[in-house]
Every structure is written in C-alpha cells, then in structure tokens.
N, C-alpha and C positions, 0 to 999 in steps of 0.2 A: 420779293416774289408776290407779297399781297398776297397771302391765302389766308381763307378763312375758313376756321375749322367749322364743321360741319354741326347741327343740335343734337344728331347719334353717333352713336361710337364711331370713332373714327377705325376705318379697317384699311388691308394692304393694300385692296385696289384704289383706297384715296390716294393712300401716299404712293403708288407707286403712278397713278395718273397728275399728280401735283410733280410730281419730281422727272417725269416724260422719261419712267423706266420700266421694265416689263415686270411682270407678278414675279416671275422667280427670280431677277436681280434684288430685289425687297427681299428676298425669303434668303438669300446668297448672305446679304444683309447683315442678317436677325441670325443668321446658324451658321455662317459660314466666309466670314465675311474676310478670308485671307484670299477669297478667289473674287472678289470686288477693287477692280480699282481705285486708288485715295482717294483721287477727283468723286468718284461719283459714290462711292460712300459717306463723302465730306456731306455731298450732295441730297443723301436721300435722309443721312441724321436729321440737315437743316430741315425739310421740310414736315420731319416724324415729330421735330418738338413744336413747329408753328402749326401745327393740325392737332397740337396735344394726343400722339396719337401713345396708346397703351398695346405692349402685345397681349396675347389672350394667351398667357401663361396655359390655363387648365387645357386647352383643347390641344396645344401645343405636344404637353404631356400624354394628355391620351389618345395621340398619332406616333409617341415615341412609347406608347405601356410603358412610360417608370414616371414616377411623382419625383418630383422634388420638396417634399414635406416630410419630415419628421413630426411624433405627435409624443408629448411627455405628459401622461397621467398622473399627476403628482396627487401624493394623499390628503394635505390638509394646506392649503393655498393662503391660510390664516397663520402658517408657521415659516418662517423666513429661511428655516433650514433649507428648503426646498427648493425657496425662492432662488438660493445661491446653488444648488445642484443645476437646477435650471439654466442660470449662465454658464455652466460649464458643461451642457447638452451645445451651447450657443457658440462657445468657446472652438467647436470640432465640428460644425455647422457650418457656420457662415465661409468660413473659405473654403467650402466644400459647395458655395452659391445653395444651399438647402436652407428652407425655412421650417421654421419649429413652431407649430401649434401645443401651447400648453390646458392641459384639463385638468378639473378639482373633480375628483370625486366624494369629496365629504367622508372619507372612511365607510363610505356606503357601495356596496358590494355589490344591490343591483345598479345603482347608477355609474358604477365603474362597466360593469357589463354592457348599460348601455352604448358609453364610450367606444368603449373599446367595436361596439357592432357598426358603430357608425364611421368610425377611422377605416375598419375594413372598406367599406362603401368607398368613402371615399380614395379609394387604394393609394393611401400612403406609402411610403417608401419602407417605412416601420416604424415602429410602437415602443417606447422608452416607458416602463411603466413602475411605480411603489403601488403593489396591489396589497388590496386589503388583507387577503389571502395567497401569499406567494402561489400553492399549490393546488391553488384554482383550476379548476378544467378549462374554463375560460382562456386562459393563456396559451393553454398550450393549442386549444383548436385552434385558435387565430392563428397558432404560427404553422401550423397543419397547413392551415387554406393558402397559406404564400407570403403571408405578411411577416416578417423578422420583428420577433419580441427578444428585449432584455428587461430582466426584474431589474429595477435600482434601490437601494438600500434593504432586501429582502436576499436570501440568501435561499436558491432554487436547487431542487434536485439536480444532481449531477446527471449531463446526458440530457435534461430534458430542454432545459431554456437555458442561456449565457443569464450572467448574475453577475452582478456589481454591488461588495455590502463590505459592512465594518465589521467585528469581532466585540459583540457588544455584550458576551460572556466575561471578556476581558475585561472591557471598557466598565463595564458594572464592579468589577475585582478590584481593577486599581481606582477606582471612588472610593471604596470602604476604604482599603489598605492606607489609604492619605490619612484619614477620616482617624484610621486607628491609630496614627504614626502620631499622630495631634492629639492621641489621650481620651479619644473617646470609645466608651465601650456599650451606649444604648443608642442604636441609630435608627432611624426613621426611614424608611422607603418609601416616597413617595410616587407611586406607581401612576396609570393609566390604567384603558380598558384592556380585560386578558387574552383578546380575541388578539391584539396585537405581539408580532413573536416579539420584538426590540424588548417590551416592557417584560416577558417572561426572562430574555437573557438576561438584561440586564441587570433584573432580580437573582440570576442564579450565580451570578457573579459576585452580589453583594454578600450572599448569603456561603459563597466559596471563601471569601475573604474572612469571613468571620468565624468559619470551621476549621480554616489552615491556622488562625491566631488563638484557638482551643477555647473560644466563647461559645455560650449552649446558643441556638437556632431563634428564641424568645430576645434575642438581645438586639434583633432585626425586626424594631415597629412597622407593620405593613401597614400602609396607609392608601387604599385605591381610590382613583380618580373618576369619574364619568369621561373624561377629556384628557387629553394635554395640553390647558390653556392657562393664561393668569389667571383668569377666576377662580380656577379650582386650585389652584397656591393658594391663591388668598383663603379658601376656605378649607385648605390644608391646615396652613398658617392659625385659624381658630381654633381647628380643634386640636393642636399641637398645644396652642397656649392654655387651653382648657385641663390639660393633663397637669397630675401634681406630685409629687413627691419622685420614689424609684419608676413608676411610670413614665415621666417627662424625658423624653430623648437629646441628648447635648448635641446634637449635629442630624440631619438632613440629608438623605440622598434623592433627589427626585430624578425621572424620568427623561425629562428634557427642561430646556434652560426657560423656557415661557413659565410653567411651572414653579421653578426655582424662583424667578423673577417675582410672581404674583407673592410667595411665600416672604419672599424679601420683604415687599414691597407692605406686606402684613405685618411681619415683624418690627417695623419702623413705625409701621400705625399705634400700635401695641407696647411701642417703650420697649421688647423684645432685641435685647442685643446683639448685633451680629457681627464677630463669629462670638462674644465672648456667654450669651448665655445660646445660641443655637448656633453652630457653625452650618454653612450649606455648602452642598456641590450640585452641579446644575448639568448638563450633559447639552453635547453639539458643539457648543462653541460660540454660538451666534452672536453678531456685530455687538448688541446690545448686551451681552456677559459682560465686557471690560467697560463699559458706559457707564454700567449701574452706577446707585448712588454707594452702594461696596461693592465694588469691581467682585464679579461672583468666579471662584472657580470653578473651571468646567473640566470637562473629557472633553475633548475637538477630534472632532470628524473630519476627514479631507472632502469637505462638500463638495466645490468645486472640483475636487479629481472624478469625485465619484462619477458626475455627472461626463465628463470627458472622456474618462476609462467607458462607460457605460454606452458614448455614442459612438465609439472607435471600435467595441467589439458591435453594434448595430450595422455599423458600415461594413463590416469586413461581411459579416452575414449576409446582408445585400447583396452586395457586391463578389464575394471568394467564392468559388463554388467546391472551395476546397475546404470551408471555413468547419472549423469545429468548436462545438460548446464551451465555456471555460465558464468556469466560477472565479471570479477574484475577490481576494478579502482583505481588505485594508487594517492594520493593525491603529487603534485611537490614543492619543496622545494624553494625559493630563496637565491642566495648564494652573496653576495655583495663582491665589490672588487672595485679596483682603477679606473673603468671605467664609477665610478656615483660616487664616493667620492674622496673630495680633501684630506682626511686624511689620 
C-alpha cells in the first residue's frame, strides 16, 4: 500500500483514511470487531501496524469509567518475598487483559499515603496493598471514595477491608518448636522494627513455644533490628558472637530469611558453625533459603497464593455488587534444611 506513518501519533482517522473505511468500522475494529467483516478487518490490521499505529488505551477507559490497572503497594521492593506475591497479583491479572502497576513504599507511611492518593487520581480499577499500618484510615477512605482495597500479607478488621495473610503467630511457634525438638533451650530472636505487626506475631509465637515446653520467658534472646535486611544479620551475627558463656544462644530465630541470610553469611565470616555452634531458622521461604551456602531452614509462606487469593478477592469487589469482605489466612509451613540439622 506504501504508507507512511506519519511524525505524530498515529490516530483513527489515519488508519481509517489509509485503509478507505469509516471512523466507526476502525472503532467496530478495536471493540467489536465480531461485527466486522474478515476481509476488511484483515484489512484495517494491515494498515494499523504499517502506520505503527497505538490505541490510546487511557482515553479509551475514561469513555468506558473503568481502568484496566491494578496497583500493588508492596512494603519493601528490596525483599524478594514480595517480588514473588507480585507474580501472583500477575498470575490472576493478565488473563483478566489488566495490567499491574507495582509501588515501594519504603515501610514509610506518608509515602504510602502518598501512593495510594495518586492511584485514586488515577482511577484504578483497585489497590492491592502490604500497608505499613494495616489499620490505617488511609485505607479504608480510599475504598470509601470507590476504589476496591485488599490488605495483602496484613490481616484487617473484620467487616472493614478483604485481607489476605499468614498465621505468623503460628508460624513463629513452629520455628522455636523445631528449634527445641533439636536440643536447644537459649534462643535468639531476631526481630525487626515493632511498628511492624508480622515481627510482634512472630515473636509471640516464639515466646508461646517456649511457655507450652515449661522454659521461663529469659530463655528467648530478643535481638531487635533497625530493618529486615542482611546487614543487620550480619550485625546481628556480631553481637551474637560477642556473647559468652550461659548468655550465648545455640540457635537463631530471625524474622525473615534476608536477616537469617546476612547472619549466616556472619557466621561463616567468624569461623561460627552452622548448625553445630548456632543453628538458624529464617522465615518466608525465599528462592535464596535453599541456595545458601547451608541451605537455611525456613517457615514458607504461600507467596505466590497470597498474591492470587489477594487479586481474586479485588476482582470480585470490582466487579460483584454482591461481594462481601473476607479475611483469609493461610496456615505456613516449615521446611528443614542443613541450617538446624547435622544430617
């Protein structure tokens, strides 16, 4: 045909004056195109990809009021846990023709605020969010004004917001329980910041496990973190090795598996044997647990469900005008590995 696309955007009236069809056979096209004959469908494709032409998705939308955008707030974009909740937002997405904008909020509370004010603007379809603060006001006004919120890996009032999370009361219980099964009876918690709820469960888990096995409350080293990151293992890792005599704890329970990782990762610097003078348990799961240079044992989370379960109950919100709130809570697994057993 010898066309040549044009230096601006290519629009309908190109292709539909390139292809010698009317504006609304182009638009039959693009939204409807069962009521287009083959030939001339065949016809207006050819000419839509030699004009390079793009449709204009946003405006599209805001002639239809609904976005095709989901937006996932993830808490810390530096922890891989997340990364893999994320695919499985992507998982119950993409055949669904939605795309997913994903945001870091850095564990910072107004910059989550901010997010979330600017997803409204841009009227997404709805807000998949790990808030700093599950019980934020924030939340729940966004889903006031029209936008569909689920918390993911927080666990929300009942009634108020749909929630997607693990049982990390549990998940904290059966750590020590291993912990204890394996002979030790001085263990180390290594925690995070307390503003976070996971680090308080998880604690009150460690600390359940060690009251149902009739050990006094002191037998649970608290160790708090600025972060959940390897640096602050590794500088867990120091001041663990710094300890000496009945003070020194023979096992490790941290927070999450970045932590556990950095603490390894100390222990090997330090001559520090693992499991046989510090055994560790790591939490999550993540890829790099079974990599390590001691394959670490973890608690495992169903990341990937979470995130799936999390975007199934977003859609139904959208979408159900019958839809009512649920909380679901995923019970976490432990996985054992070379990092609490000499075997």
């Amino acid at each position: 045909m010898g066309t040549t696309p044009p230096t601006r955007p290519v629009s309908v009236k190109d292709v539909a004056a390139a292809a010698g069809v009317s504006l609304g056979t182009v638009s039959n096209v693009l939204n409807r195109p069962e009521k287009v004959a083959e030939s001339t469908r065949t016809r207006v494709a050819r000419v839509m990809s030699e004009l390079g032409f793009v449709r204009n998705e946003s405006a599209r939308q805001l002639r239809a009021g609904k976005s095709r955008v989901l937006a996932y707030v993830m808490l810390d974009a530096s922890n891989p846990f997340f990364h893999d909740v994320a695919r499985g937002v992507e998982d119950v997405a993409e055949p669904e023709d939605l795309v997913v904008f994903s945001c870091h909020s850095d564990q910072d509370a107004l910059r989550e605020r901010t997010y979330l004010d600017r997803l409204a603007q841009q009227r997404v379809q709805g807000v998949l969010v790990t808030p700093v603060d599950p019980d934020s006001a924030a939340l729940v006004e966004l889903s006031e004004r029209g936008t569909p919120v689920v918390v993911v890996d927080r666990v929300s009032a009942p009634g108020r917001l749909c929630s997607v999370a693990v049982d990390d009361v549990r998940g904290g219980r059966i750590a020590v329980e291993h912990l204890l099964e394996r002979g030790h009876r001085r263990i180390a918690y290594i925690g995070g910041p307390e503003r976070i709820g996971q680090i308080r469960d998880r604690r009150t888990g460690a600390r359940l496990a060690l009251e149902q096995a009739g050990l006094p409350p002191d037998s649970l080293v608290e160790l708090a973190t600025e972060s959940l990151t390897v640096a602050e293992g590794i500088e867990a890792g120091s001041r663990i090795a710094g300890l000496s005599g009945d003070s020194r704890p023979t096992a490790a329970f941290c927070a999450n598996d970045l932590v556990a990782l950095g603490l390894l990762q100390q222990c090997v610097a330090l001559g520090v044997s693992v499991p046989g003078d510090l055994a560790i348990v790591g939490y999550d799961d993540i890829d790099f647990a079974a990599a390590a240079a001691v394959p670490l044992t973890s608690v495992r989370q169903p990341r990937r469900e979470l995130g799936r379960r999390a975007t199934q109950l977003l859609l139904d919100e959208a979408t159900n005008p019958d839809h009512v709130h649920d909380q679901v809570t995923f019970v976490p697994e432990l996985v054992a590995r070379a990092s609490t057993s000499h075997s």
